[in-house]
C-alpha positions as CSV (number, residue, x, y, z in Angstrom):
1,X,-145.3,-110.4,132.5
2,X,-144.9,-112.5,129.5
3,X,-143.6,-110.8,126.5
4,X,-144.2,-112.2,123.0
5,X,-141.2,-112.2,120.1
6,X,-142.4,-111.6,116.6
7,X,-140.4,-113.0,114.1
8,X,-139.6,-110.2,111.3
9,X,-140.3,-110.6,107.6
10,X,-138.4,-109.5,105.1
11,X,-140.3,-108.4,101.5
12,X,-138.2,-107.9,98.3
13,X,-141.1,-107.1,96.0
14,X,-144.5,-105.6,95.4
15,X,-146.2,-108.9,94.9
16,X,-144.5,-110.5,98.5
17,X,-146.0,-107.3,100.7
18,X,-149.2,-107.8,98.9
19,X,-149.1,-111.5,99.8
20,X,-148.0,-110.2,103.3
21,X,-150.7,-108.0,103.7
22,X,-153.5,-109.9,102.1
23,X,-154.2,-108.2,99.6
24,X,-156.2,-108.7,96.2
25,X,-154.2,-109.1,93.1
26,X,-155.8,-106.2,92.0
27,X,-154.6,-104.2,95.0
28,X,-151.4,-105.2,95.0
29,X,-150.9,-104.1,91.1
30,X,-152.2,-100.6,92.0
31,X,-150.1,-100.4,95.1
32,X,-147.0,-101.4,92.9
33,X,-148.0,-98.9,90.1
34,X,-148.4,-95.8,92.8
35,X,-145.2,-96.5,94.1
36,X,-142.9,-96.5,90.6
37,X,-145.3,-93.5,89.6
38,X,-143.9,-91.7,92.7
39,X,-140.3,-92.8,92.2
40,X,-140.4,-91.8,88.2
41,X,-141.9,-88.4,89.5
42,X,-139.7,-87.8,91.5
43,X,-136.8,-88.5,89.5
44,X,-138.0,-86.3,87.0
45,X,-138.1,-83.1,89.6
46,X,-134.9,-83.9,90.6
47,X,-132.5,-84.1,88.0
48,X,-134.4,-80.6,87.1
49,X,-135.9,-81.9,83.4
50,X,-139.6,-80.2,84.4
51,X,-140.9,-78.2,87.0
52,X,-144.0,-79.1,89.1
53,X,-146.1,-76.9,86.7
54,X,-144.9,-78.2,83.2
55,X,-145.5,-81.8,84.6
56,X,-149.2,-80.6,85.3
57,X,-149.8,-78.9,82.0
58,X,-148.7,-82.0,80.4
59,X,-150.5,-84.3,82.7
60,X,-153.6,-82.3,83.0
61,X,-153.7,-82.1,86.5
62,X,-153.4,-79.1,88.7
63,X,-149.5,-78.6,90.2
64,X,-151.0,-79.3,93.6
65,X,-151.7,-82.9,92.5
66,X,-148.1,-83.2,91.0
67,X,-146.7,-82.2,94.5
68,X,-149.2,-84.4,96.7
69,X,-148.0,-87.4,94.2
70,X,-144.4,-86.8,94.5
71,X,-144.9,-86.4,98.2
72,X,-146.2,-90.3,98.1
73,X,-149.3,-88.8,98.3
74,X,-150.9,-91.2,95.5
75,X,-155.0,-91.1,96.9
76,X,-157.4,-90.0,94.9
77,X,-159.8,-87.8,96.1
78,X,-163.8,-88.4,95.3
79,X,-165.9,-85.5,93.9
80,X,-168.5,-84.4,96.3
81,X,-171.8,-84.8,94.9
């Protein structure tokens, strides 16, 4: 049995993994802008400036949604029609 070595690849930014990945330049902006919206969130809940339910109020969102984001979870879900 043959085994094949992959050679590893190192990214440093947004735009290299979106290269990497193939991605539209389009894509790769959003993809940058969900991650620094889920670091700045979460720096915001740590150092202990706002809670999960002021950063709703202010957003306009529901405090489930400011959780689910500063889990990484950036999707948005679709209204059901």
């Amino acid at each position: 049995m043959t085994t094949k070595t992959r050679k590893g690849v190192t990214i440093h930014t947004a735009e290299e993994l979106g290269r990497a990945l193939r991605l539209s330049a389009a894509d790769t902006a959003e993809m940058e802008f969900r991650s620094e919206l889920t670091v700045a969130l979460a720096k915001i809940i740590q150092a202990g400036r706002l809670t999960h339910a002021e950063i709703a109020k202010r957003a306009g969102t529901s405090r489930t949604r400011v959780t689910a984001i500063a889990n990484g979870n950036t999707q948005v879900s679709q209204p059901m029609c």
